[in-house]
N, C-alpha and C positions, 0 to 999 in steps of 0.2 A: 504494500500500500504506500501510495507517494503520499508523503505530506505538505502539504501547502503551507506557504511563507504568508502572512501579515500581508507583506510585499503584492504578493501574484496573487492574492483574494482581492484586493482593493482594487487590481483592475478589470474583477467581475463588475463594480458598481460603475452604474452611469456615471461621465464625470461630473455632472452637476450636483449629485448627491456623496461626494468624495468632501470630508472635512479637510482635506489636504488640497485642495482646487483652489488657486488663485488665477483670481480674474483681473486681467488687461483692462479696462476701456481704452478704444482704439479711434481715436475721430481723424476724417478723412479730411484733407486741405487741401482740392483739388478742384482747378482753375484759373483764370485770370482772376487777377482782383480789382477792384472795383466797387463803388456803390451801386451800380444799376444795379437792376433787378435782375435776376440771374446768375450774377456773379459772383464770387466769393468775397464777403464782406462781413465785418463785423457783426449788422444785424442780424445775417443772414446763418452767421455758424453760432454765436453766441447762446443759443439757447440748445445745441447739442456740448457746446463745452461745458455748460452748466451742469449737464444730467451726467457728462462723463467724470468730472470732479467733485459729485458733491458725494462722497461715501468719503468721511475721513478714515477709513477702514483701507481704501484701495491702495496699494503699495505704490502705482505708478501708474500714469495714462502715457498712450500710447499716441503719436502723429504721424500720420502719412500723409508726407506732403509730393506733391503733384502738379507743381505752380511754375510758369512762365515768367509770373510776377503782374505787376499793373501798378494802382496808387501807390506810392510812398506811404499817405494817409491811414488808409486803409489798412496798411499792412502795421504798421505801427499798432494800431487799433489794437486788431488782432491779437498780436504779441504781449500787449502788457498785459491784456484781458487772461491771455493764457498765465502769463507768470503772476498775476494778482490770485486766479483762482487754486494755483500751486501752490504758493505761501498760505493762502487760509488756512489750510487743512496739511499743510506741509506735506506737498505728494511730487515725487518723481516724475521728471517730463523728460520719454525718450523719444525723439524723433527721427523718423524711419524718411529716407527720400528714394521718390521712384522714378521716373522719367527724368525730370527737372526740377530741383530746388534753386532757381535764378533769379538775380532780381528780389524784386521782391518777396518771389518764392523763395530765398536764402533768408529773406529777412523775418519772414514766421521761420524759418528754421532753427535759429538762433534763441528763439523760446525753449528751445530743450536746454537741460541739463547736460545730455549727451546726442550726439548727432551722428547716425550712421546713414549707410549709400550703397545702393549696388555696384559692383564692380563698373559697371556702364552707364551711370546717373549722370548728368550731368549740374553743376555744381559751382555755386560764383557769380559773377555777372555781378560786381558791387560799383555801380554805377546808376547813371541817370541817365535817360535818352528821349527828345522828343520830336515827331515826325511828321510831315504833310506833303502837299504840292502847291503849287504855283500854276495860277491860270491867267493870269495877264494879258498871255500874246492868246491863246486860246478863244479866251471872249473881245481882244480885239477882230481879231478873225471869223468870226462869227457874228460882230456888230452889235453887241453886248455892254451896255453903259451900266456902270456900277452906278448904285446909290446910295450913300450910306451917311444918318446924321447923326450926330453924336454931340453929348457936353463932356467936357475933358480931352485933351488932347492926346491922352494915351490910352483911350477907352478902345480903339479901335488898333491895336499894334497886329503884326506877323497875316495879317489879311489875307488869304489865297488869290484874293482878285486884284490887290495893289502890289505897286514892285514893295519887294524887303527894302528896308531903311535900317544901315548899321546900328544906329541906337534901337532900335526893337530888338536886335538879334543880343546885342550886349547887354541888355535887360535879360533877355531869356538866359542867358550865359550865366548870372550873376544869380539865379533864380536856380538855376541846375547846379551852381557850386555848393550854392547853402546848403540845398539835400543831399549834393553828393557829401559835404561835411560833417552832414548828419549821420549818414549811412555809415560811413566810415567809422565813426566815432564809436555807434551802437557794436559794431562789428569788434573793435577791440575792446569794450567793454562788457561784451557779452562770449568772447574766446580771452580774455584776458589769459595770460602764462601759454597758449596755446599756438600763437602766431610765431611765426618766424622773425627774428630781428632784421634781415633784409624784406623788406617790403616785395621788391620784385615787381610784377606784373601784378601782384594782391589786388589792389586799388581802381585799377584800369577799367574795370567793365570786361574785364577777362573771364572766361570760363572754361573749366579741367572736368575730365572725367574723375571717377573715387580717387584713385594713386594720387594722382598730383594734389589734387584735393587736399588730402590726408596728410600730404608732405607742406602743404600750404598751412596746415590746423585746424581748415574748414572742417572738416568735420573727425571725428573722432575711432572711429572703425567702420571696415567694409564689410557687407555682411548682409542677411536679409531678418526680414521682422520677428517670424518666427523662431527660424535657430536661436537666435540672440535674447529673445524672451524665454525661451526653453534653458537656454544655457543660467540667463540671471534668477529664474524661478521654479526650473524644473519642468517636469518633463510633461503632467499634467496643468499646466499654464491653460488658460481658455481667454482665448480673444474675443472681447464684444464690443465689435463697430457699431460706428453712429455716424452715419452717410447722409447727406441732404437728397443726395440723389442717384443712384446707380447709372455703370455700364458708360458708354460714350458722353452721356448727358452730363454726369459729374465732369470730366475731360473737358467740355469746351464751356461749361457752366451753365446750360441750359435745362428749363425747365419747361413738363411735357405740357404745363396748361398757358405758353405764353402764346398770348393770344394775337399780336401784330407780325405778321409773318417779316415785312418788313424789315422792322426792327431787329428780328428774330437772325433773317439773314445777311445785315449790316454787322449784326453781334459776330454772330460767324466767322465771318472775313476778317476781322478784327482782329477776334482770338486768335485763330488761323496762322496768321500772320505773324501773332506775338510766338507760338511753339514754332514756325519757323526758323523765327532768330534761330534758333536752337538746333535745326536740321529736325525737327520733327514735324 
């Protein structure tokens, strides 16, 4: 007759009735960010960070971030929100990156405690960038009279339909150094002891796969969410996500009941466009 171990009985029981079962909450941070509607925004995830934090019993919540980036603002938001709700209850934030943590997807990154990355995530981007077109000769050629009235003399700067004027561009310059100042700032004070004392390409709007990453301080080990939660808590760990939305929809940030197509396929191209930066 064999006799059974303590050990090999306990994994007769379901695991959710195992007094040994420690639970993850796992909230997902994927999209552009943005206040629109759709987007991944403070309003918008705030009330899944709430239900993943509020057990002071939980050892650690988990992030999976999935981000291109977008507002500054926004992302900031985010962020404190997540470390304001980790200090109530003094709970572990370990953040898992999958596609893209850039941008401002680095900048919720940086809310973890510790920050891991798939070998092929891509990773950085700590800069600013902002983008348009110029239609000037376009609606000359087509016989197109702009109109536009305004009180202030700077109420109408970087225009698509008027030529660029250096002082608008060096306003915008001066407007993108601030946050890049910010960003910067937040980045060594939230990797403090972790960064390299050469700077390097760090600062640039540069972006590494995990290796260089790792060797940069960006983040902390390579490795997937799992393993890694098994390895910190064993082997019976149980992850419970808290998704705004599944499948493709979380990805470009859309939701199934938005109602202006429009809007819906302007958002698109948008997003689109910002995972391109990225070759995605």
């Amino acid at each position: 007759m064999i006799k059974k171990t303590k050990s090999s009985l306990a994994r007769l029981v379901p695991k959710r009735f195992r007094r040994s079962r420690v639970v993850i909450p796992m909230v997902r941070l994927s999209g552009t960010i943005a206040a629109s509607r759709g987007n991944l925004s403070l309003a918008s995830i705030n009330p899944l960070l709430e239900k993943a934090f509020a057990k002071q019993s939980t050892k650690a919540v988990a992030l999976s971030i999935n981000s291109p980036g977008g507002s500054p603002v926004q992302s900031a938001l985010i962020h404190d929100r997540i470390r304001q709700l980790a200090a109530k209850n003094d709970i572990q934030v370990l953040v898992f990156c999958e596609d893209v943590a850039a941008s401002g997807g680095y900048w919720l990154a940086t809310a973890g405690d510790e920050i891991y990355a798939n070998s092929s995530s891509i990773i950085g981007s700590i800069g600013v960038v902002a983008a348009g077109f110029g239609f000037v000769e376009a609606i000359d050629k087509l016989g197109i009279e702009r109109r536009v009235y305004t009180q202030g003399k700077n109420k109408v700067i970087l225009d698509p339909f008027q030529p660029e004027k250096q002082a608008d561009i060096e306003r915008l310059e001066e407007l993108h150094k601030d946050i890049h100042s910010q960003f910067i700032e937040h980045v060594k004070t939230r990797r403090k002891g972790k960064l390299p004392d050469e700077e390097g390409e760090l600062f640039t709007g540069a972006f590494w796969t995990a290796a260089p990453a790792l060797e940069y301080g960006l983040i902390d080990g390579i490795g997937n969410m799992y393993a890694i939660l098994q390895e910190k808590f064993g082997d019976d760990v149980e992850i419970k996500p808290y998704d705004r939305f599944p499948g493709l929809l979380a990805r470009f940030g859309l939701m199934r009941n938005h109602s202006n197509i429009a809007d819906q396929l302007a958002k698109t191209i948008k997003d689109t466009n910002l995972w391109a930066r990225y070759g995605l």
